[in-house]
C-alpha positions in Angstrom: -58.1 -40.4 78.0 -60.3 -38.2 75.6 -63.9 -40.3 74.8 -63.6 -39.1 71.3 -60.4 -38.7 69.3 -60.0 -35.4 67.3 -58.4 -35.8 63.9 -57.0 -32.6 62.6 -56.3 -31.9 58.6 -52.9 -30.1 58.1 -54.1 -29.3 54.2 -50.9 -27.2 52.9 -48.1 -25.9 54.9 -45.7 -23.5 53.6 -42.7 -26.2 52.6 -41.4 -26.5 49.0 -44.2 -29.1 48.3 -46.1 -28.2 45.4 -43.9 -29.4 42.6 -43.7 -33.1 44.5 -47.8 -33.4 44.5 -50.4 -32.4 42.0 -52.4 -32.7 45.5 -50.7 -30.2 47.5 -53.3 -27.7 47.1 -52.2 -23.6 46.6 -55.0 -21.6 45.8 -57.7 -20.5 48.6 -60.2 -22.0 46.0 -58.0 -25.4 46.1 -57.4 -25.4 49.4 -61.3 -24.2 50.8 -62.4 -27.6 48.7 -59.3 -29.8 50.5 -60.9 -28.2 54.0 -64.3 -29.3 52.9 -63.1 -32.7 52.1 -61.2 -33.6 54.8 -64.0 -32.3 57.5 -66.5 -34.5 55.3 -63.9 -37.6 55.9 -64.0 -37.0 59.0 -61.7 -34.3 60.1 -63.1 -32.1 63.1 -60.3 -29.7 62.6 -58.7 -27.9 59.8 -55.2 -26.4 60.1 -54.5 -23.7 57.1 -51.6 -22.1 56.1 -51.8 -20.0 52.2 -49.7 -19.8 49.6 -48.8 -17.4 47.1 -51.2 -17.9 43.9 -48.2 -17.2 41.6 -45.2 -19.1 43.4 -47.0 -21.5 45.3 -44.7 -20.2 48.5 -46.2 -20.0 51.7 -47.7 -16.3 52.6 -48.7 -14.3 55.2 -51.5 -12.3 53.1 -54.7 -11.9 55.2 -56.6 -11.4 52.0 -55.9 -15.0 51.0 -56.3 -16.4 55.2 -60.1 -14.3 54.3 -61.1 -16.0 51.1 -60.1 -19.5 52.4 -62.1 -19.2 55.8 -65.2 -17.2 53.4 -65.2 -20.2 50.9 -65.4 -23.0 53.5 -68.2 -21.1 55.6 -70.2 -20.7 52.8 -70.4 -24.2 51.7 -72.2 -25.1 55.4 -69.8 -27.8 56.5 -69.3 -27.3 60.2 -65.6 -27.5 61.0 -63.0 -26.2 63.4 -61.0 -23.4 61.3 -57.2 -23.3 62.9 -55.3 -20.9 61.3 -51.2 -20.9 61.7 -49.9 -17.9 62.7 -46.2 -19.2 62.6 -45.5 -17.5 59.4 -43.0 -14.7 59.7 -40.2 -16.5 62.0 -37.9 -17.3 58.9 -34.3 -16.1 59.4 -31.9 -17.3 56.5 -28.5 -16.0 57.7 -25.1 -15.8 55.9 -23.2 -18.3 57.4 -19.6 -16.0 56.5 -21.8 -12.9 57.7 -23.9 -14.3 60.7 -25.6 -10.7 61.1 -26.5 -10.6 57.4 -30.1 -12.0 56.2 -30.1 -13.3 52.8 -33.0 -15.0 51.0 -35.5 -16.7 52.3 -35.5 -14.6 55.7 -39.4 -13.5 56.4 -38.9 -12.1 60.1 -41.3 -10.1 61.8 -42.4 -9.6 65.4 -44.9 -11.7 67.6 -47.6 -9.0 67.2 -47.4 -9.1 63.7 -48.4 -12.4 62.5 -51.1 -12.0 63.9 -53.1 -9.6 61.7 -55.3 -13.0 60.2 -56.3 -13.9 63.3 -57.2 -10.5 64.6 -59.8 -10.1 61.2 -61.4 -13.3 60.8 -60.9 -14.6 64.6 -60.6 -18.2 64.3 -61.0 -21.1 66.5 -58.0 -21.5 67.0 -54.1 -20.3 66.0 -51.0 -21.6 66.2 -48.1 -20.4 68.6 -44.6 -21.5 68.4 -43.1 -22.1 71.3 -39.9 -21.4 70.7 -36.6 -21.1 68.2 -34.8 -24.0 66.6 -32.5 -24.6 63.7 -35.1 -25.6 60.9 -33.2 -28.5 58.7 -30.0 -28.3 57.2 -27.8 -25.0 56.1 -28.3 -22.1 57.7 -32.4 -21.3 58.1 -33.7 -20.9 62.1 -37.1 -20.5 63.5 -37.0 -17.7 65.3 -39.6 -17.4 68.7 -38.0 -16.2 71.2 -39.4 -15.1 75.2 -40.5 -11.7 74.3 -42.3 -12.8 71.7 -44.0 -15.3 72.8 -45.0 -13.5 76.0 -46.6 -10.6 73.1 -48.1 -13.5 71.0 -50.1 -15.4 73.8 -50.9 -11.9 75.2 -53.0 -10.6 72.3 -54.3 -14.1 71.5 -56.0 -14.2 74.9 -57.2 -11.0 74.2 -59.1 -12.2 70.9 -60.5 -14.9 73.1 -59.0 -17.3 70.1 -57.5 -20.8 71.7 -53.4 -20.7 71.0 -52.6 -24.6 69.8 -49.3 -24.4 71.5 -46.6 -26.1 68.9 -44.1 -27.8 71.2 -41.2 -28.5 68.6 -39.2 -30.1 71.6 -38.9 -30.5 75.3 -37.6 -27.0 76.3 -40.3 -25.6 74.3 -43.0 -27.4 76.4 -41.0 -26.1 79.5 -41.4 -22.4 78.5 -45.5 -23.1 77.1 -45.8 -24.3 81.0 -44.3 -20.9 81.9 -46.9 -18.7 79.5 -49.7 -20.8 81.5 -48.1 -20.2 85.3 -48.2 -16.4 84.2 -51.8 -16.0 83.1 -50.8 -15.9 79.7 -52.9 -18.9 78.8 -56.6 -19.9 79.4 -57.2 -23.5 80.7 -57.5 -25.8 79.4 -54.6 -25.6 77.3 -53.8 -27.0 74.2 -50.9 -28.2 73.6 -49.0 -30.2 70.1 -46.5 -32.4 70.2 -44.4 -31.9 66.6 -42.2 -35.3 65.6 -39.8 -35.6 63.2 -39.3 -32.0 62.1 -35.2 -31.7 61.6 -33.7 -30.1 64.4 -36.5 -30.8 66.6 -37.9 -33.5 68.8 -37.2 -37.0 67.1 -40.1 -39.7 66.3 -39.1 -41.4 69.2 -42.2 -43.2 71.1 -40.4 -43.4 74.4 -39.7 -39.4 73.6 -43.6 -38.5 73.2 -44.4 -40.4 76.3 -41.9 -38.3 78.4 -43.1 -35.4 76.5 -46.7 -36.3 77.5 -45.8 -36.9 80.9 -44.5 -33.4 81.2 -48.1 -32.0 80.5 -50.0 -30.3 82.8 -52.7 -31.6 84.6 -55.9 -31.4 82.5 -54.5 -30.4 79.2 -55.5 -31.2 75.7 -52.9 -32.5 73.5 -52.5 -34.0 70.3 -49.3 -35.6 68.0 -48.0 -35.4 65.0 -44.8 -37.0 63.0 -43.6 -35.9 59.4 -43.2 -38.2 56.5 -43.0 -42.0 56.7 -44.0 -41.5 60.0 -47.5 -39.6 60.0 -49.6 -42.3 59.7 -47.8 -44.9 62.3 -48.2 -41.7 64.9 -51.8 -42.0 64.9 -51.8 -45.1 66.4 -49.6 -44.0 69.2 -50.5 -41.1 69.7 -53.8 -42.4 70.0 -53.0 -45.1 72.2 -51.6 -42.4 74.5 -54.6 -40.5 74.7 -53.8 -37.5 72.3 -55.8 -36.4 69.1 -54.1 -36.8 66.1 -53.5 -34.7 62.9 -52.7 -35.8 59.3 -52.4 -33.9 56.1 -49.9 -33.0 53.5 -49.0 -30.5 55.0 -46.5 -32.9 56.7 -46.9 -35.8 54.5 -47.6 -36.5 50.6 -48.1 -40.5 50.6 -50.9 -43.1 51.3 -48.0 -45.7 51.0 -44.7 -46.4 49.7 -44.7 -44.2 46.4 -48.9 -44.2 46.3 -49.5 -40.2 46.5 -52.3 -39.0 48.7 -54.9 -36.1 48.9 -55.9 -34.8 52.4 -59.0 -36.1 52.3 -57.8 -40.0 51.8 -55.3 -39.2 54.8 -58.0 -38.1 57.1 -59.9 -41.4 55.9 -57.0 -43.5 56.9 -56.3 -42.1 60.1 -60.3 -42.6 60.9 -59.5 -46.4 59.9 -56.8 -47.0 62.2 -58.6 -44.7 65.5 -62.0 -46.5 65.2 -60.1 -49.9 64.3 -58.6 -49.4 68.2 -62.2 -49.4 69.4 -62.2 -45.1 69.9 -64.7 -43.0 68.3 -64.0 -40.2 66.2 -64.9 -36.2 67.4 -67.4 -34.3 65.6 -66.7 -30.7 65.7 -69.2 -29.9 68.4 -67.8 -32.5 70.3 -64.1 -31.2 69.7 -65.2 -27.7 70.7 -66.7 -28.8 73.7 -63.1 -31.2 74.7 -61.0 -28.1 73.6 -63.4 -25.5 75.2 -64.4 -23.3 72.5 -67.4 -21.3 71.7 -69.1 -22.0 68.4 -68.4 -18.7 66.6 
């Protein structure tokens, strides 16, 4: 078990949010100041996705992954920047033409959602380890093998720490492949998604098989969606893992009470230092995750 207990801030997302929270923050300005909130609540981590100024949809624009990272640096709050590079798996198929895309579908290559993170070299990006049938109708994640294998390949390159998204068990399987292959520098990093329709269930007795399928001396943390976000600190916590919080997955404090990301990083302090664990400064969630200060 970690001596300090990372919190991560998930501060936007790319899900059709924005018109159910005045909080859900869109532009870099918006979500630079959520970053800079969260950290000062006690986030050691921020996780940033960006969104289209105009729409509010999620993007994969490097000039707006640039202004985000620029804005937060200048203000002189120290905080781990974790930049997804998840965007660009969406396939939206036809289901009375399976081989026809329609709307929605934003599908490139491993290599290139990666441009972001090539430029500004973050802490740390995601990778999604593997495909899955993303909520109802007909929209898939799409990560397959050969992707993946390309993904982790040039991220080790960048020397830029992967955060290995494990959306269920057979995706954990395959992340364990990427690290028996080279693929991955120890230690690894691995995150446990919950809740996220057609993927692993918020099932307690599920994250503690998925954490006893972890390799030996790997960094791990937990997240659920929803209702659920801020129980899962508490277990995940009680299991050992870091924890992450953030409307990216979540909009409410409470029953109907509408949070910002910086109140959710405050509650999820609350409940890991009311368990008797102390929370990670940045320079100590570098040195547990085993990153240079950049």
């Amino acid at each position: 078990m970690a001596n300090e207990v990372i919190v991560t801030a998930a501060l936007t997302g790319a899900g059709d949010t924005t018109g159910k929270s005045e909080f859900v923050p869109v532009t870099p300005e918006q979500i630079a100041k959520d970053a800079v909130e969260a950290a000062e609540a006690g986030a050691a981590v921020v996780h940033i996705h960006v969104r289209n100024v105009e729409t509010g949809q999620g993007s994969r624009d490097t000039a707006l992954y640039r202004e985000v990272v620029e804005r937060i640096k200048e203000t002189g709050v120290d905080v781990v920047i974790n930049l997804t590079a998840g965007m660009g798996g969406d396939l939206v198929i036809d289901p009375d033409d399976p081989l026809k895309p329609v709307d929605g579908t934003d599908l490139v290559n491993g290599l290139d959602r990666l441009p972001h993170v090539e430029e500004l070299l973050p802490d740390i990006c995601t990778l999604d380890c593997g495909s899955l049938n993303f909520g109802e109708g007909s929209q898939l994640y799409i990560s397959t093998p050969d992707m993946l294998r390309a993904g982790a390949k040039r991220i080790q390159e960048l020397g830029v720490k992967p955060e290995l998204e494990i959306f269920d068990t057979g995706n954990l399987w395959f992340a364990k492949q990427l690290l028996a292959e080279g693929l991955l520098d120890a230690p690894p990093l691995f995150q446990l998604c919950a809740g996220i329709p057609w993927g692993a269930p918020p099932e307690p007795g599920l994250l503690q098989a998925m954490v006893n399928m972890l390799p030996e001396g790997a960094n791990w943390a937990s997240f659920a969606i929803g209702r659920n976000q801020l129980r899962w600190v508490g277990l995940t916590a009680a299991l050992g893992g870091n924890v992450r919080v953030g409307l990216e997955d979540n909009l409410y404090l409470s029953k109907g009470v509408k949070a910002s990301n910086a109140q959710l990083v405050e509650r999820a302090v609350t409940i890991v230092e009311g368990m008797g664990m102390p929370i990670a400064t940045p320079d100590q969630a570098r040195e547990q995750l085993g990153l240079k200060k950049r």
